[in-house]
Structure formats: C-alpha cells, structure tokens
C-alpha positions in Angstrom: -22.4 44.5 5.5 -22.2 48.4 5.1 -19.5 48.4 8.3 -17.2 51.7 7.5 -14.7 52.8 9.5 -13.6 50.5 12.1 -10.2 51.2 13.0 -8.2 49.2 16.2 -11.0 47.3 17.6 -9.1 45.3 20.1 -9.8 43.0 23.7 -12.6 41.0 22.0 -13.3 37.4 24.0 -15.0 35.1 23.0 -15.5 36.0 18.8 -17.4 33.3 16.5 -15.8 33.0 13.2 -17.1 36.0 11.3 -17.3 35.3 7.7 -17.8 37.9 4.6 -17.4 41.0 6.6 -16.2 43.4 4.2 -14.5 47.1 4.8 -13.4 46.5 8.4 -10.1 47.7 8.6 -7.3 46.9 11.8 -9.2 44.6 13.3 -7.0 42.7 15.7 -7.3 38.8 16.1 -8.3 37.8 19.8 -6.3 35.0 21.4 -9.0 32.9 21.3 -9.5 33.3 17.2 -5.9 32.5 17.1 -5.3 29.7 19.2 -8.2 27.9 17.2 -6.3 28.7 13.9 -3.5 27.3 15.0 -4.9 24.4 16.4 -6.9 23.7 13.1 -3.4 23.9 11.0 -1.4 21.8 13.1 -4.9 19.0 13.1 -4.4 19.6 9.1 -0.4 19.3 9.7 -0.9 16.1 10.8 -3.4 14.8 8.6 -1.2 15.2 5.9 1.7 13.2 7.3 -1.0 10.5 8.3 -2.1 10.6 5.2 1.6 10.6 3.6 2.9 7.8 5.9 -0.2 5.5 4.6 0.7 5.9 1.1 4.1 5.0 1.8 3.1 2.1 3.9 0.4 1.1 0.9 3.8 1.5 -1.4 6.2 -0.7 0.9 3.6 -3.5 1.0 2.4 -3.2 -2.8 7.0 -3.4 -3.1 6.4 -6.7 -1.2 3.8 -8.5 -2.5 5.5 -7.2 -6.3 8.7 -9.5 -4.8 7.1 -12.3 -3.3 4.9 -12.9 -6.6 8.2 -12.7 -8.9 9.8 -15.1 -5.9 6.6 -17.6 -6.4 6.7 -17.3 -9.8 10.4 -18.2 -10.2 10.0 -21.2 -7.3 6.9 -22.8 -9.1 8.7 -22.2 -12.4 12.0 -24.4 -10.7 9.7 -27.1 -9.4 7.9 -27.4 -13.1 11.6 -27.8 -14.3 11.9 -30.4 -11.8 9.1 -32.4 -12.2 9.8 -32.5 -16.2 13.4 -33.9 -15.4 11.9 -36.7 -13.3 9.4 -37.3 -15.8 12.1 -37.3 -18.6 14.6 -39.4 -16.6 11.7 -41.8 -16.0 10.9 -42.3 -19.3 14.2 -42.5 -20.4 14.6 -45.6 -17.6 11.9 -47.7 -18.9 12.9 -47.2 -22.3 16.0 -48.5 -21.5 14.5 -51.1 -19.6 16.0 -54.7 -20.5 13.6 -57.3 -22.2 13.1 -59.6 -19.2 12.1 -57.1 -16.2 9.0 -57.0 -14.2 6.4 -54.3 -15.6 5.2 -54.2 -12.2 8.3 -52.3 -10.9 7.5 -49.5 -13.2 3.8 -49.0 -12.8 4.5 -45.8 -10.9 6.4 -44.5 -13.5 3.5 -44.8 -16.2 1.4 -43.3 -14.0 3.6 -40.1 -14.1 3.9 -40.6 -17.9 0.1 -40.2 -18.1 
C-alpha cells in the first residue's frame, strides 16, 4: 500500500496476480496477465454452457419419463377395462348358463369371479 505515482509501467514478464493495490495509475497488463484472463473466461464460458446443456438434458429426460408415466398409466388403465369386461362377460355366461350343463366347464370362470 502507500504506492503514489506510478505512471506507464510497461514490459513486465512474468506478474503474479496482484491483489488490493491501491493508487497505481496506467499500469499496463503484460501478455502473460492477459492471456490467463482470457483463458479463465473462456474455462468459465464453457462451464456455463456445460452447465446449461445438463439442465436441458435433466429437462428432456424429466419430459420423457412425465410421457411414459401418463402412457403407463393410460395402458394399465385399458387393460383394467379389459379385464373387467372379461370378468363381466363371464359372469354374464354362467348366469345364463342352461339348467343341465357341466359345472366343471366353468370352474375357471369362478375362479376369476373370486
């Protein structure tokens, strides 16, 4: 601290980060400096789009598994529908059933009434 008057300092090599110098006035960058700030925005650059490309990807696939759950749903809900009409034509056979016919032939059909 306390640096005063340092006007055009130029041609450094070589300069580690200086932090919380205060007062120093036209100092230029060395190509060194700025080739590391540059590098460290474009690394930053790029982590951002990683980070924005995963989120879409978590989105597309959280899209996806939304559809295939509504897809499920509405299959299992058709083959419950299904199995009721079965169960309900079933029923409806042996109660129509004439008087004189085997039980035997519908011992299946019970067990589905069960």
């Amino acid at each position: 601290t306390g640096v005063t008057g340092v006007t055009g300092v130029t041609g450094m090599t070589r300069a580690t980060r200086v932090t919380g110098v205060t007062g120093v006035t036209g100092v230029t960058q060395t190509a060194a400096c700025q080739q590391q700030q540059q590098q460290q925005q474009q690394q930053q650059q790029q982590q951002q789009q990683q980070q924005q490309q995963q989120q879409q990807q978590q989105q597309q696939q959280q899209q996806c598994r939304k559809k295939r759950g509504r897809e499920q749903e509405e299959e299992e809900g058709n083959e419950e529908e299904q199995q009721q009409q079965q169960r309900r034509s079933r029923r409806t056979r042996l109660a129509n059933a004439p008087c004189g016919t085997p039980r035997a032939a519908f011992v299946g059909d019970l067990k589905w009434m069960l």
